[in-house]
PLY file of the C-alpha trace (Angstrom):
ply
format ascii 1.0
element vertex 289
property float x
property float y
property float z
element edge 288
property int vertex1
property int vertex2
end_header
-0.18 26.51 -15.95
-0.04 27.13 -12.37
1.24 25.39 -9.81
0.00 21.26 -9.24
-1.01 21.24 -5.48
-3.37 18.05 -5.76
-3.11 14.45 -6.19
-5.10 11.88 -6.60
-4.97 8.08 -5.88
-7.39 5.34 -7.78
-7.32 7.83 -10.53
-8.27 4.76 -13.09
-11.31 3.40 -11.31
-14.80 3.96 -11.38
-15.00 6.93 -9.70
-11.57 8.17 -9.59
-11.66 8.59 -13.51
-14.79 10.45 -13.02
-12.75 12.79 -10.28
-9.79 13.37 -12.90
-11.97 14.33 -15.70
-13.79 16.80 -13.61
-10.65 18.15 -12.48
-9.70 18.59 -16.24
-12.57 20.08 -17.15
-11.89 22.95 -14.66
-8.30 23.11 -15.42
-6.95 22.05 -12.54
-3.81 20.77 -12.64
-3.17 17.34 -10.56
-1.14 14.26 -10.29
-2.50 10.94 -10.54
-0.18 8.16 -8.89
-0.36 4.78 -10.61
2.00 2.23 -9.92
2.88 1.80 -13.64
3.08 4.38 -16.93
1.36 1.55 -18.90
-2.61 1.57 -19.85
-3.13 5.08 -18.83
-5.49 6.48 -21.88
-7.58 8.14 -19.75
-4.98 10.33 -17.86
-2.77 10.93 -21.19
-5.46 12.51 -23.20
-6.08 14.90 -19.98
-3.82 17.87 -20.72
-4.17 18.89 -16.83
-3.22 15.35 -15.65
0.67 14.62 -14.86
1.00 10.77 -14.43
3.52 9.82 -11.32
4.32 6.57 -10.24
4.02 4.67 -6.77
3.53 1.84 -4.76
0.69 2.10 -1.94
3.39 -0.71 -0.34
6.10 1.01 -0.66
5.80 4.43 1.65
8.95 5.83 0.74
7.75 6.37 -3.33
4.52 7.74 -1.95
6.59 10.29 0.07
8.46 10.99 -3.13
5.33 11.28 -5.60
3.90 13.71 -2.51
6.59 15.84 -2.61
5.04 19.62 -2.77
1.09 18.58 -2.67
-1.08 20.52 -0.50
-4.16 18.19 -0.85
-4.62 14.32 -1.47
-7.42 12.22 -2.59
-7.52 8.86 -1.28
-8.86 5.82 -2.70
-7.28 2.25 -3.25
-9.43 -0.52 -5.29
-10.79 -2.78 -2.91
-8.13 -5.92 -1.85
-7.90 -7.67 0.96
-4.83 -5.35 1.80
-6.87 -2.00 1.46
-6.65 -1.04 4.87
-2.66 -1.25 5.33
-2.51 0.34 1.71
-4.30 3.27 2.80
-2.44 3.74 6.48
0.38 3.65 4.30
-0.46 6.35 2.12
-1.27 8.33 5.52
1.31 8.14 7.00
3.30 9.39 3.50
1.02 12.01 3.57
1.74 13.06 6.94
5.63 12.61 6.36
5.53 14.71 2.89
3.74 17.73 4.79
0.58 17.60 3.08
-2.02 19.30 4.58
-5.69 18.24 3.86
-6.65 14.59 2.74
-10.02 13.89 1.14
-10.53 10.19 1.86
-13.19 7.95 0.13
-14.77 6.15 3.12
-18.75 4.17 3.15
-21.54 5.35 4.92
-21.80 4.31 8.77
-17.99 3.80 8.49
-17.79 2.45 12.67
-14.19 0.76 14.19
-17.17 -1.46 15.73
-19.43 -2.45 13.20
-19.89 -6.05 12.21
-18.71 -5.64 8.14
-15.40 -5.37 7.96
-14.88 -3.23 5.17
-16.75 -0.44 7.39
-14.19 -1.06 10.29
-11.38 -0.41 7.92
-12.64 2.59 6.57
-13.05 3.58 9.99
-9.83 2.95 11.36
-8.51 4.78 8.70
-10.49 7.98 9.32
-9.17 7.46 12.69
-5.13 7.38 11.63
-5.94 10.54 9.71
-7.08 12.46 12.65
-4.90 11.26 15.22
-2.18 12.33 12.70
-3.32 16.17 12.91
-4.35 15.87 8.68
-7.05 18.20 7.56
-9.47 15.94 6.54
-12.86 15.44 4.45
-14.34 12.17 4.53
-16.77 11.14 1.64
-18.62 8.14 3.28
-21.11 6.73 -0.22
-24.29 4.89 0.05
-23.98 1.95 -2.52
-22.77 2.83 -5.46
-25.60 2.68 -8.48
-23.16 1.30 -10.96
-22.71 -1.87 -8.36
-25.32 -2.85 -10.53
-23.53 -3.27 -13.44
-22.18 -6.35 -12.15
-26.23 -7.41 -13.16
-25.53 -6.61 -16.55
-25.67 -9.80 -17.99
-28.29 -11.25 -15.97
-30.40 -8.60 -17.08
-29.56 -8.34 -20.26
-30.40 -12.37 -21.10
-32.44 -13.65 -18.44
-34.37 -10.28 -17.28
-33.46 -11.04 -13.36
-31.04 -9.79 -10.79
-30.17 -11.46 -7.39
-28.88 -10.39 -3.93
-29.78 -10.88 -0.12
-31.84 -7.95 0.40
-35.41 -8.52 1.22
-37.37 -5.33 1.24
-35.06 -2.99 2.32
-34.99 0.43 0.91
-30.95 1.73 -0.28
-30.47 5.25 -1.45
-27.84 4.18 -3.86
-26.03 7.05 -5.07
-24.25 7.88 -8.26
-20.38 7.17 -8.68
-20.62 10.79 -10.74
-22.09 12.11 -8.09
-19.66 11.31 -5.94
-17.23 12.51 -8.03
-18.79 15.87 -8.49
-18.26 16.15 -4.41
-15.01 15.60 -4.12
-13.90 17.78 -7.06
-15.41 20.67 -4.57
-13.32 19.36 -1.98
-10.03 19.36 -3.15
-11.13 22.83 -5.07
-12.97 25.29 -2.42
-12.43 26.40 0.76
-15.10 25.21 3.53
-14.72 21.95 3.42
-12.29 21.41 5.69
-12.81 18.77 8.34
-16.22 17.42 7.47
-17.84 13.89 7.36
-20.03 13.91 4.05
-22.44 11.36 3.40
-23.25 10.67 0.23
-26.63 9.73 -1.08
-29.18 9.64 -4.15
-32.25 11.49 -3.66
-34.18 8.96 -2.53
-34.52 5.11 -0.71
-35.65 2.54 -2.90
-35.62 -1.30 -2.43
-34.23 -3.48 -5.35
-37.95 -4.70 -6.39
-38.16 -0.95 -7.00
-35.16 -0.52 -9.24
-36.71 -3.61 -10.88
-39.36 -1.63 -11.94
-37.36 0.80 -12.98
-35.41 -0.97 -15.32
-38.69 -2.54 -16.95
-39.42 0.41 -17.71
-36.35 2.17 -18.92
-35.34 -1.42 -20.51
-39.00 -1.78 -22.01
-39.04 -5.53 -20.76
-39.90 -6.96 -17.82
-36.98 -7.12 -15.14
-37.89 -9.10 -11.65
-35.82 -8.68 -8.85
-35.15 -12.11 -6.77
-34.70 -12.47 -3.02
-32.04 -15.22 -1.90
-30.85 -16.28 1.36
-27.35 -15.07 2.42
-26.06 -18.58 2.09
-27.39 -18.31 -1.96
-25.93 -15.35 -2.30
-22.72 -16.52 -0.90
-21.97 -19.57 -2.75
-23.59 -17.46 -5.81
-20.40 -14.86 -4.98
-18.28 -17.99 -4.45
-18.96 -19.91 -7.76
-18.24 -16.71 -9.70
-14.70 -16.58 -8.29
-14.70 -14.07 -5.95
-11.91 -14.28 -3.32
-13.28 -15.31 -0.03
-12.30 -11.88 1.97
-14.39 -10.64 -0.71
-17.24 -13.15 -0.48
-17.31 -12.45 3.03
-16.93 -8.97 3.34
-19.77 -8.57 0.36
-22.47 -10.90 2.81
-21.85 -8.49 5.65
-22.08 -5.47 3.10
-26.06 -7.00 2.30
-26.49 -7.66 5.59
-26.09 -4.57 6.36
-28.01 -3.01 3.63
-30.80 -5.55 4.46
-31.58 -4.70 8.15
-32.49 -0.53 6.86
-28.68 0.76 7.89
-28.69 2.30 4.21
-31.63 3.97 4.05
-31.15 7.14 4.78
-31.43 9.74 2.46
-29.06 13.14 2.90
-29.17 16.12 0.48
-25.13 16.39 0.17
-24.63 16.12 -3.16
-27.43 19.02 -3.74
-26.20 20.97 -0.60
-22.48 20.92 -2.19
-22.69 20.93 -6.25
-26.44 22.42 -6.51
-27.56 20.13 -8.18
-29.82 17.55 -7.37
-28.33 13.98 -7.30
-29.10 11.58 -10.11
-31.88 9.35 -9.74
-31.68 5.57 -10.13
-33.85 6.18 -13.45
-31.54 8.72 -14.96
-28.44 6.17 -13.88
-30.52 3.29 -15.47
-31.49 5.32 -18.63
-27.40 6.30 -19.25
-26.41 2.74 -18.97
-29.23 1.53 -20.76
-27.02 -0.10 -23.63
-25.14 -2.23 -21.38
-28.14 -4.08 -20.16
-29.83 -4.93 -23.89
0 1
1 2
2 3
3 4
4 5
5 6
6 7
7 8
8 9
9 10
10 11
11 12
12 13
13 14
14 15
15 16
16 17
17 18
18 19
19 20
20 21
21 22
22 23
23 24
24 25
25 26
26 27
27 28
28 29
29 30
30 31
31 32
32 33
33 34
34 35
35 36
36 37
37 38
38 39
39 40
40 41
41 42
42 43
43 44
44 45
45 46
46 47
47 48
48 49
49 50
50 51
51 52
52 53
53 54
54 55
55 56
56 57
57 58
58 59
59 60
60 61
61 62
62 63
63 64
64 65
65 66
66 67
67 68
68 69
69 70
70 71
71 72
72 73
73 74
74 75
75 76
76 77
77 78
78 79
79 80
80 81
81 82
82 83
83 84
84 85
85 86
86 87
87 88
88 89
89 90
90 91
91 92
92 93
93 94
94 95
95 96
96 97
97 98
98 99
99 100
100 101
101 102
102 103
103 104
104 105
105 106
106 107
107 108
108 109
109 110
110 111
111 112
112 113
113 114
114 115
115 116
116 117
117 118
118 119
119 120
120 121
121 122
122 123
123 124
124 125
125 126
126 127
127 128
128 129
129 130
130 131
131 132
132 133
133 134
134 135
135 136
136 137
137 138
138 139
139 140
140 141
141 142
142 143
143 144
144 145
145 146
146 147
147 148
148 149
149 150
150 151
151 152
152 153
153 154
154 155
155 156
156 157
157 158
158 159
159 160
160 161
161 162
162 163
163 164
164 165
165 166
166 167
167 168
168 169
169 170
170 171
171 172
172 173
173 174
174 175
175 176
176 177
177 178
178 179
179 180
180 181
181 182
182 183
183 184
184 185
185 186
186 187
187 188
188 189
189 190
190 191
191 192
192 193
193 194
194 195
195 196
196 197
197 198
198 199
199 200
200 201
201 202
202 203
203 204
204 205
205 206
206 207
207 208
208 209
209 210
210 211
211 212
212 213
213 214
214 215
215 216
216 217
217 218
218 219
219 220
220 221
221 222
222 223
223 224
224 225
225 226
226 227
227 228
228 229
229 230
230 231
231 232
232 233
233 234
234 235
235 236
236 237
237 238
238 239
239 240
240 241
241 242
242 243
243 244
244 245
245 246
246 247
247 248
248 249
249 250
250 251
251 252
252 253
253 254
254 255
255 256
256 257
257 258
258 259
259 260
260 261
261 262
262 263
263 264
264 265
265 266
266 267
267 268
268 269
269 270
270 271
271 272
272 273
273 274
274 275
275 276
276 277
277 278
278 279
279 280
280 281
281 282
282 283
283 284
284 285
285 286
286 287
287 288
């Protein structure tokens, strides 16, 4: 087995997981860092995968884990300390001599934009460059499987909420996503570029509604809140309030046409074309009957 030169962070989310068994399937060996050996089925039945552990608050063990990595995938699951987490990892990164960091950012990722999970994003793009890293940001459109947080609305009452209007979002696959950033920690060419990361096309959520009455084969209606619904909606469900907050400015956003652009990335770097939000709909179908 050759040499491990890549590591990955967030290796047991959403897309992370997808990232690790993509690396697998190529044979590429990586690290994943976790910050504990425990619950980690996914990574021990990889035979590519060696499992490190880490704490994102706790530089000098990232230094260690990074010891002899060449190139560094960076994601953290969203907390109210994500930004300091990844600056952290950064600056490890920097300190450990590794050269090229692929860093999952959001689209329109701005140090001045009024949603604060954009500004972090931002700010850490910013540390990476003004550290000298090679660098490839992913910046993601809303993530498709966002809408599995619907599931159960859908599946019993045949309605989904959110503070949208008529906005069009092209939402993009989290295996998509994947798929791009297994060519950036494996190919040359990539090497300082901003990606953004779309589906194929712009569609507003009355539009998905129609898509899952027909995939579902019931009738699924999309409804329209306020902002203030929507947040107390967020807040009755238990959601932290740096997450309430920063999920209104994320619709906000989203509902004043910043997300509807569509770019051919995904095509342009795996060729092939991005999955649509009726191929998502159809592979998740069981989770919403």
């Amino acid at each position: 087995m050759t040499q491990t030169t890549i590591l990955l962070t967030g290796a047991t989310g959403n897309v992370g997981s997808h990232l690790a068994k993509k690396l697998n399937a190529l044979k590429v060996p990586f690290r994943a860092l976790v910050r504990s050996k425990d619950n980690n089925d996914l990574l021990n039945s990889l035979p590519y995968a060696t499992i490190v552990t880490g704490d994102l608050a706790d530089e000098n063990s990232v230094v260690m884990a990074l010891q002899g990595i060449e190139k560094a995938f960076l994601l953290t699951h969203s907390s109210e300390q994500s930004e300091q987490l990844q600056l952290n990892f950064v600056n490890a990164a920097h300190r450990a001599g590794v050269k090229h960091i692929v860093k999952l950012s959001q689209l329109a990722s701005e140090e001045q934009s009024p949603v604060r999970f954009l500004r972090y994003h931002a700010i850490v793009e910013n540390r990476i460059k003004e550290l000298g890293l090679t660098y490839t940001f992913l910046r993601p459109n809303l993530y498709m499987q966002g809408f599995l947080a619907f599931k159960e609305h859908i599946k019993h009452d045949g309605k989904f909420y959110a503070a949208v209007g008529q906005a069009p979002i092209s939402a993009v696959d989290i295996r998509d996503i994947a798929a791009v950033a297994a060519h950036a920690l494996t190919e040359a060419g990539h090497e300082n570029k901003l990606y953004n990361i779309t589906g194929g096309e712009s569609i507003t959520h009355y539009q998905m509604a129609a898509v899952f009455s027909t995939v579902l084969e019931k009738e699924v209606t999309f409804i329209d809140v306020t902002p203030e619904q929507m947040e107390g909606a967020v807040r009755a469900a238990g959601f932290p309030e740096w997450q309430v907050g920063g999920l209104i400015e994320d619709y906000a956003h989203y509902a004043r046409g910043e997300a509807a652009a569509v770019y051919t990335t995904v095509k342009d770097i795996t060729g092939t074309p991005a999955i649509s939000f009726e191929q998502f709909a159809r592979d998740y179908k069981d989770l919403f009957i």
